[in-house]
C-alpha positions in Angstrom: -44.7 -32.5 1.7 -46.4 -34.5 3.5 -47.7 -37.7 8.1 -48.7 -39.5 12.9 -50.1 -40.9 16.6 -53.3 -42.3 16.0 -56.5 -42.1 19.1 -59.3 -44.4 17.6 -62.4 -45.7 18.3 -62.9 -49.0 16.1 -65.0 -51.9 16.1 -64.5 -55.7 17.0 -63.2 -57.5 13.8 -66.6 -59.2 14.5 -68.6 -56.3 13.9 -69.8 -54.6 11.0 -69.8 -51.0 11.8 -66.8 -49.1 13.6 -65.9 -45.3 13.9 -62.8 -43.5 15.7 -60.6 -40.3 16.1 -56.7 -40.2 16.4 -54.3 -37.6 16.3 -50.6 -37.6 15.9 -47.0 -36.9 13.8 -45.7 -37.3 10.4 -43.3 -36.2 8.4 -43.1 -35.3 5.0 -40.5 -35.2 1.9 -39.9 -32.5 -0.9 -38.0 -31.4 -3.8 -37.9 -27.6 -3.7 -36.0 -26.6 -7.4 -39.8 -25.7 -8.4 -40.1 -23.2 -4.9 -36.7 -21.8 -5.8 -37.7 -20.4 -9.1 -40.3 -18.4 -6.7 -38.0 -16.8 -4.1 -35.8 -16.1 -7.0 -38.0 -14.0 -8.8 -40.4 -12.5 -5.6 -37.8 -12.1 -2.8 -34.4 -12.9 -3.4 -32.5 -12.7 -6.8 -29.1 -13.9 -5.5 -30.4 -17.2 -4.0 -28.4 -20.0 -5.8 -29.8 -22.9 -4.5 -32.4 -24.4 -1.8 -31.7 -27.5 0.9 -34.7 -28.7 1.9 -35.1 -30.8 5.0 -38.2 -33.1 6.7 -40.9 -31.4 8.8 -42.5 -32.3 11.3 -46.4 -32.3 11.0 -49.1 -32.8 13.3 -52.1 -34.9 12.2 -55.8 -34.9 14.1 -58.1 -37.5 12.1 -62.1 -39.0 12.6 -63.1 -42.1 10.8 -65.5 -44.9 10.1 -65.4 -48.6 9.2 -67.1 -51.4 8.0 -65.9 -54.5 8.0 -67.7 -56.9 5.1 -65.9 -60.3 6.4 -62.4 -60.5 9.5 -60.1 -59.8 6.2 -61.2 -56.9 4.4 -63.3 -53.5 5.3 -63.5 -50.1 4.1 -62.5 -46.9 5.8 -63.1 -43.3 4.9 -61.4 -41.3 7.2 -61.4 -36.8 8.1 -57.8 -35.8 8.1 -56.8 -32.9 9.2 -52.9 -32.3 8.2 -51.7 -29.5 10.2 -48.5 -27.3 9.4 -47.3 -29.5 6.6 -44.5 -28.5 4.5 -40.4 -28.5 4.8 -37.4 -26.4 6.3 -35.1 -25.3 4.2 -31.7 -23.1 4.0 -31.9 -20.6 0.8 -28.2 -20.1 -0.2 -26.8 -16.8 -1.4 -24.2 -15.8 -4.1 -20.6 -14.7 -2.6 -21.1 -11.4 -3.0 -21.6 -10.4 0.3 -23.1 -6.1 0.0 -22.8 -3.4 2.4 -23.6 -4.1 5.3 -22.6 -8.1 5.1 -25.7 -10.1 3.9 -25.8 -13.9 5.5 -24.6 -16.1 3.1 -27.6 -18.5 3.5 -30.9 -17.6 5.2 -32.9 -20.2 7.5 -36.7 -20.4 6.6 -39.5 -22.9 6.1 -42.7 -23.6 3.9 -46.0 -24.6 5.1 -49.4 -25.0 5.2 -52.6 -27.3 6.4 -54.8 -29.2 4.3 -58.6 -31.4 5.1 -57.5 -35.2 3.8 -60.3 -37.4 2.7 -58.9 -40.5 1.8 -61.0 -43.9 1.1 -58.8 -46.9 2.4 -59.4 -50.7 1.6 -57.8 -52.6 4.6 -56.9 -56.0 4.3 -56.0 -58.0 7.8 -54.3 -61.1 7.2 -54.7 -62.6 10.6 -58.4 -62.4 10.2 -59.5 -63.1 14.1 -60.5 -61.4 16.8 -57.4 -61.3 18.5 -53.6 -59.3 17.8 -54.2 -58.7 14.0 -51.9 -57.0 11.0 -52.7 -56.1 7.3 -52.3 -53.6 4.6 -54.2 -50.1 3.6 -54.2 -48.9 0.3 -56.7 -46.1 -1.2 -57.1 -42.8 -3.2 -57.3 -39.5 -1.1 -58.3 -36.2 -2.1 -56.6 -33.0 -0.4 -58.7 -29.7 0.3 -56.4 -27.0 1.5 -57.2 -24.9 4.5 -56.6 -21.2 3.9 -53.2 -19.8 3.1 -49.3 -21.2 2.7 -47.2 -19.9 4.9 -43.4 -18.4 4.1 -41.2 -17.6 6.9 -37.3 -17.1 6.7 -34.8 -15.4 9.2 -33.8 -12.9 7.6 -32.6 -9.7 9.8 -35.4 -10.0 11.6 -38.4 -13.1 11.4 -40.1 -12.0 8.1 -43.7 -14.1 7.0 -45.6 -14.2 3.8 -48.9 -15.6 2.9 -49.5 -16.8 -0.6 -53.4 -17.8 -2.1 -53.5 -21.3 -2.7 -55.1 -22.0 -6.1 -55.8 -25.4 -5.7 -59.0 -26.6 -4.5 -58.2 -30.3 -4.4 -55.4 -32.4 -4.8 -56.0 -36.2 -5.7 -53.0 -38.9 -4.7 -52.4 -41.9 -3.1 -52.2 -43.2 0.6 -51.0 -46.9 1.1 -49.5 -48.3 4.6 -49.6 -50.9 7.4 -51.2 -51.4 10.6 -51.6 -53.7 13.9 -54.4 -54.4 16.5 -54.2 -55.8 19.7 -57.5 -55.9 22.0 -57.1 -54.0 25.4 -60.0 -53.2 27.3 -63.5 -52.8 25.6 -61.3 -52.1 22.6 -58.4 -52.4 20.5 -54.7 -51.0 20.8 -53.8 -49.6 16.9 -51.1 -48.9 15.5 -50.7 -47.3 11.7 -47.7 -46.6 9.3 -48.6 -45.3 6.0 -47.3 -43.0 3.0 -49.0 -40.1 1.4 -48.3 -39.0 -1.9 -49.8 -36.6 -4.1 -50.3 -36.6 -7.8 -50.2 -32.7 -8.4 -48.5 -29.8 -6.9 -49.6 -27.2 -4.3 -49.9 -24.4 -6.4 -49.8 -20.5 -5.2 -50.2 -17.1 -6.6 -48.9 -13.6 -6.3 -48.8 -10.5 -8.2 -46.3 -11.6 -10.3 -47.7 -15.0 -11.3 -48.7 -18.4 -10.4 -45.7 -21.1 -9.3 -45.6 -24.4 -7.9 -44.5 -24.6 -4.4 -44.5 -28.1 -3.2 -45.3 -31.5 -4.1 -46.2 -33.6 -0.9 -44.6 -37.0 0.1 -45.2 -37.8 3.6 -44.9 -40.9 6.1 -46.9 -40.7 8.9 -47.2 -43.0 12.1 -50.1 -43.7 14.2 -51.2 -45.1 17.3 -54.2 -44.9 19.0 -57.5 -46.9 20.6 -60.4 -48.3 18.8 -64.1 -49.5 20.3 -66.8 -51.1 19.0 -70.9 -50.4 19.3 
C-alpha cells in the first residue's frame, strides 16, 4: 500500500561521491477484495464488502550516490516505510442482531517495511546549477515485525498477524529537482512504489493475502557534498 519529505545530504553534480538522509509522507493505494476474504472467515462472517481509502505513511530514508558523468549516477538508498497500509469501512449485512450491530465498522491495515531500492538517476539539465531528471530502479522490501489490524468495533479492538514474507521485490520509478542553497543543494523527489507480490500473513486458520502495495511518495530535503 504504499510514500514522502525528503532531508538529504548529496554531492555537487561535480562530484563523484554523495550520501544523505531524508524523512517524510506518502501515500499509498490498495485493492482490499483479497483482505476481505480474511475478515470474512477470522472475524466477521457478515461483512459484505470492504472500501478501502489512502493512508498516510511516514517515510525516514539514508542514501549514497555516485555520480559517473552531470547526467547519470546511481543511488542505493535505506528506507524505512513506517505505518504503511489503508483505512477502510468493513460493511455489514442488514440484519442488524440483538443488541443493534453497526451496520459498517471503521478500521485500518498496516504495517512497516526496510526498502532497499537501487535507483539510476538521469538529470537532464546536466550542470551545476537548478537541475531535473528521472529515477527508475528495482527495490526489494524486508518487513519489520508484525501487520497490524485495528477496527472500532464496541470498543478499539487490535490484532497482529505474522508476516510470511521475507522480501518483496517491485519497482520504484519517479522525478526529482535540485537547486543549490548554501554548501548544498535544495531537493525535491516524487516517485511511485509498486510491488510485484503480496504481503502475505498467517493465522491459525491459514495463510491469506492482505495487501498489495502501490504508493506515491513526495520528498524534499537538503543534500551536501564532501
Amino acid at each position: 500500500m504504499f510514500s514522502a519529505m525528503n532531508i538529504g545530504l548529496y554531492a555537487q553534480q561535480n562530484s563523484a561521491f554523495s550520501v544523505g538522509a531524508r524523512a517524510g509522507l506518502g501515500v499509498g493505494f490498495s485493492d482490499a477484495r483479497d483482505f476481505m476474504g480474511f475478515v470474512q472467515q477470522e472475524f466477521y462472517p457478515d461483512v459484505t464488502g470492504i472500501t478501502p481509502r489512502a493512508q498516510a505513511n511516514f517515510n525516514i530514508a539514508l542514501y549514497g550516490n555516485y555520480a559517473f558523468n552531470n547526467f547519470f549516477s546511481l543511488q542505493p538508498e535505506l528506507n524505512f516505510m513506517i505505518y504503511q497500509g489503508y483505512d477502510m469501512d468493513l460493511r455489514r449485512t442488514d440484519f442488524m442482531p440483538l443488541p443493534p450491530a453497526p451496520r459498517s465498522i471503521y478500521s485500518d491495515l498496516s504495517y512497516s517495511s526496510l526498502d532497499i531500492p537501487l535507483l539510476v538517476k538521469i538529470n537532464f539539465l546536466g550542470s551545476n546549477s537548478a537541475s531535473f531528471g528521472v529515477l527508475v530502479g528495482p527495490h526489494v522490501s524486508l518487513p519489520l515485525g508484525r501487520a497490524e489490524f485495528w477496527r472500532q468495533y464496541a470498543m478499539e479492538v487490535e490484532d497482529y498477524f505474522r508476516i510470511d514474507n521475507s522480501a518483496i521485490f517491485g519497482l520504484t520509478a519517479g522525478v526529482f529537482c535540485r537547486i543549490p542553497l548554501g554548501v548544498g543543494q535544495l531537493v525535491g523527489d516524487l516517485r511511485f512504489v509498486y510491488d510485484f507480490d503480496s504481503l502475505k500473513a498467517s493465522t491459525t486458520t491459514g495463510r491469506f493475502d492482505i495487501l498489495q502495495r502501490r504508493a506515491l511518495v513526495l520528498s524534499v530535503g537538503y543534500e551536501i557534498s564532501f
